[in-house]
C-alpha positions in Angstrom: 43.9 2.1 28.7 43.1 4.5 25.9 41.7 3.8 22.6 44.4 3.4 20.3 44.7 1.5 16.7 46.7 -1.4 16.9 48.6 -2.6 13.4 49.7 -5.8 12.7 51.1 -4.6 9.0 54.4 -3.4 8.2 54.3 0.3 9.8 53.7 2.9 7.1 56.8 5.1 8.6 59.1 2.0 7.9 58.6 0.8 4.5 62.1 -0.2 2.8 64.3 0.0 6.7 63.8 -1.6 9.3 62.5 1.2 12.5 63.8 -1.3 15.1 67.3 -0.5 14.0 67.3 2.9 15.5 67.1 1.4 18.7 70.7 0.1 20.3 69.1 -2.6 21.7 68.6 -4.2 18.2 71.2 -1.8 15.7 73.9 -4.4 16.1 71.8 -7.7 14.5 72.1 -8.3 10.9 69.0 -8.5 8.5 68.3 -11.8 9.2 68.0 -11.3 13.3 66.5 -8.0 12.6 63.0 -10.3 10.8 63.1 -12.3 13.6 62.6 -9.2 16.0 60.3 -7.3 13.9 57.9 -10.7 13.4 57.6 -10.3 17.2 56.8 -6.5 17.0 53.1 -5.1 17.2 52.8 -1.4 15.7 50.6 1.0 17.7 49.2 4.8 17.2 48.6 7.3 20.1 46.8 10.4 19.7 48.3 13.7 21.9 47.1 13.1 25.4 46.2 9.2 25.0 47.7 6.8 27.9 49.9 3.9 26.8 49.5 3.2 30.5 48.8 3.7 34.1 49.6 3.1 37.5 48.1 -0.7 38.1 48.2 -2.4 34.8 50.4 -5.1 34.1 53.8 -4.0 33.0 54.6 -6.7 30.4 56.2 -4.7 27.3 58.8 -3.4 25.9 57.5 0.3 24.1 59.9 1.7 21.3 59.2 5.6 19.9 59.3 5.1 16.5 57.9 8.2 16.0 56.8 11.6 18.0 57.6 12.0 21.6 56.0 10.4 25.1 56.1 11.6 28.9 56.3 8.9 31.9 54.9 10.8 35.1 53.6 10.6 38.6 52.0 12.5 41.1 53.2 13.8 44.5 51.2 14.0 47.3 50.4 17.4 47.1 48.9 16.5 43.6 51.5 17.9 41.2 52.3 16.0 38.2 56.2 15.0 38.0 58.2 14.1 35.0 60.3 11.2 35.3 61.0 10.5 31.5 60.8 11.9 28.5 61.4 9.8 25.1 61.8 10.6 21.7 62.3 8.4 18.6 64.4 5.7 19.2 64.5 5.6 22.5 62.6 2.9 24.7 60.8 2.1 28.1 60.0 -0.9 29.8 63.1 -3.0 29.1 62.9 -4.9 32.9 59.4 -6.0 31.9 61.0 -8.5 29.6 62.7 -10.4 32.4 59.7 -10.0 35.0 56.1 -9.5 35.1 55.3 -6.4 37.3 52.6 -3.7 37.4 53.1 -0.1 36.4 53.5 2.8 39.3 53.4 5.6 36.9 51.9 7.3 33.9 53.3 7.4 30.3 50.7 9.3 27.8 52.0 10.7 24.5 52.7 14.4 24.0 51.8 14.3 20.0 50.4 12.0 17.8 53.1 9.2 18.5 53.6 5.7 16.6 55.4 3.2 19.0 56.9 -0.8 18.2 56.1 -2.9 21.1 57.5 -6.2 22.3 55.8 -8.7 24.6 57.5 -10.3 27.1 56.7 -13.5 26.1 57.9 -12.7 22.3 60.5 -11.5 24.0 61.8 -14.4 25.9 60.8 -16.9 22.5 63.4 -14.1 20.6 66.1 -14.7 22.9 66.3 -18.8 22.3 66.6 -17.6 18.8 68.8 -13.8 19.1 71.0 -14.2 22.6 73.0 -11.5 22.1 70.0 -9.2 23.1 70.3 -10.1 26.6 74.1 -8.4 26.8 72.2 -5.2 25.2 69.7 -5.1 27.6 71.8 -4.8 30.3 73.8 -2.4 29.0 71.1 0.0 28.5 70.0 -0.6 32.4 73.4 0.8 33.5 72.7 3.5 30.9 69.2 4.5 32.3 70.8 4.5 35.8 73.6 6.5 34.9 71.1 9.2 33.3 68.8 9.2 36.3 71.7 9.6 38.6 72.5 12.6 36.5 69.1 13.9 36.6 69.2 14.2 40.1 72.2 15.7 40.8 70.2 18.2 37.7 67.0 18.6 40.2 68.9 18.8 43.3 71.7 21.7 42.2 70.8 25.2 43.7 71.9 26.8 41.0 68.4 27.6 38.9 71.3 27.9 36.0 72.7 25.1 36.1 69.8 23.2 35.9 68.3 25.2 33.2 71.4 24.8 31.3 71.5 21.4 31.8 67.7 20.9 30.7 68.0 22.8 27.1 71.3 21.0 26.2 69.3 17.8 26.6 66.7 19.1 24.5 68.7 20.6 21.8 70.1 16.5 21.4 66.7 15.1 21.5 64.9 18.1 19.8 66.6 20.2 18.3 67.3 21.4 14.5 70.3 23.0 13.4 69.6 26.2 11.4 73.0 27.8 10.9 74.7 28.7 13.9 71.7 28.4 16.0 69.7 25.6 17.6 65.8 25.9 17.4 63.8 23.8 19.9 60.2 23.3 19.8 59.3 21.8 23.2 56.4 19.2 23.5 55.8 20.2 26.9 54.5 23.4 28.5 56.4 26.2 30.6 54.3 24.4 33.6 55.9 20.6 33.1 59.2 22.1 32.7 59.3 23.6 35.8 57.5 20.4 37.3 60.9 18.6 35.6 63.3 20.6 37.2 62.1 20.6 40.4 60.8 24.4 39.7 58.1 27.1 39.9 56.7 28.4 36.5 57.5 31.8 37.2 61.5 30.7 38.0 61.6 29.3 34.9 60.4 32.0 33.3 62.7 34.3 34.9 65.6 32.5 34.1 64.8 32.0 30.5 64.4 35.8 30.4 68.0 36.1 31.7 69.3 33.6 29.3 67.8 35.6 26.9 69.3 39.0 27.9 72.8 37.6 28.2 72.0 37.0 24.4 72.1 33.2 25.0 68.9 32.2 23.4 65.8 33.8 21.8 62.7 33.1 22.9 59.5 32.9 20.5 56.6 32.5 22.9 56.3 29.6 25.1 57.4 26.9 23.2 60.2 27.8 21.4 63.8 28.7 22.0 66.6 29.4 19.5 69.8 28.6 21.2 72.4 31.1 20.1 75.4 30.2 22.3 76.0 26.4 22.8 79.3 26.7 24.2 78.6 28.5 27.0 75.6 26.9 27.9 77.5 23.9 27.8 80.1 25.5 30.6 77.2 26.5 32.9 76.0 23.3 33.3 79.2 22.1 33.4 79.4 24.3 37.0 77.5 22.6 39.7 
């Protein structure tokens, strides 16, 4: 694994709230559950590009974004990288690892300078004699995660380049984007190259499409990073047409 610096003081991005509280897993306990998970928590800082993990290594830990944005990947046989996940603050990864030890058979590595709340599993299982109600959660977010991958596919499998496109950018404009008047600006953390790798794309299809979003005065693109959405609603009804 990566270098990374490990805290065992109250994270700096916390102070006064609690950062566990963004995560549904925990935003139902009151304060005094809420000190009994974050006594439990270890704080941990990831540059851009730094591995929280690869395929191999025990898988023992619950990761929470607390802050910035991480990728979970593998390779295909031909070598490309594929995008499996991609988290933002307050989502989390690695919620089976609580309930069984296993070893990881993909990639997660931050795509900015990240701050991420982690949870062994054997805090985890001393928390749950003492917080119960966290198993019900945990569940509940499985059938989540399925739900969303099952949705993803039907995303990467679709024919229609437009569709999926559609799709992708209202996801990103939830877990991304800022609302500056009527439009959306998203800043993505990954390149033209990982989108494409996402979607089950080349670059160059992506790029086209983009460029016909743009021309049907949909979005506005500034370079390759950046789109300003201009028409929500009908982004929304093409990737409501499968």
């Amino acid at each position: 694994m990566e270098n990374q610096t490990l805290h065992h003081d109250p994270c700096s991005i916390c102070k006064e709230t609690y950062c566990v509280s963004k995560i549904s897993l925990f935003s139902h306990l009151d304060r005094e559950d809420m000190t009994k998970v974050l006594k439990k928590i270890d704080r941990r800082k990831y540059k851009k590009g730094e591995f929280l993990f690869r395929p191999g290594e025990t898988a023992e830990r619950l990761w929470i974004v607390n802050e910035g944005s991480v990728k979970v990947f593998r390779y295909t046989i031909d070598g490309k990288e594929q995008i499996l996940y991609l988290l933002t603050e307050g989502d989390f990864l690695g919620d089976l690892n609580l309930f069984k030890e296993n070893r990881y058979e993909y990639y997660s590595s931050a795509l900015e300078n990240t701050r991420l709340c982690t949870l062994t599993r054997k805090n985890f299982q001393q928390l749950l004699l003492e917080v119960p109600t966290i198993n019900e959660k945990i569940l509940a977010y499985a059938y989540d995660r399925i739900s969303s991958l099952e949705k993803q596919i039907q995303t990467v499998t679709s024919k229609d380049v437009s569709f999926r496109l559609a799709n992708f950018l209202l996801h990103f404009s939830r877990h991304f984007g800022i609302k500056k008047g009527e439009e959306i600006e998203i800043t993505f953390p990954i390149s033209r190259e990982d989108i494409a790798n996402y979607l089950g794309l080349t670059r160059e299809t992506v790029s086209r499409q983009l460029s016909q979003f743009q021309g049907m005065n949909l979005i506005i693109m500034e370079g390759n990073k950046k789109v300003r959405i201009l028409d929500i609603e009908e982004l929304r009804h093409l990737a409501a047409d499968a």
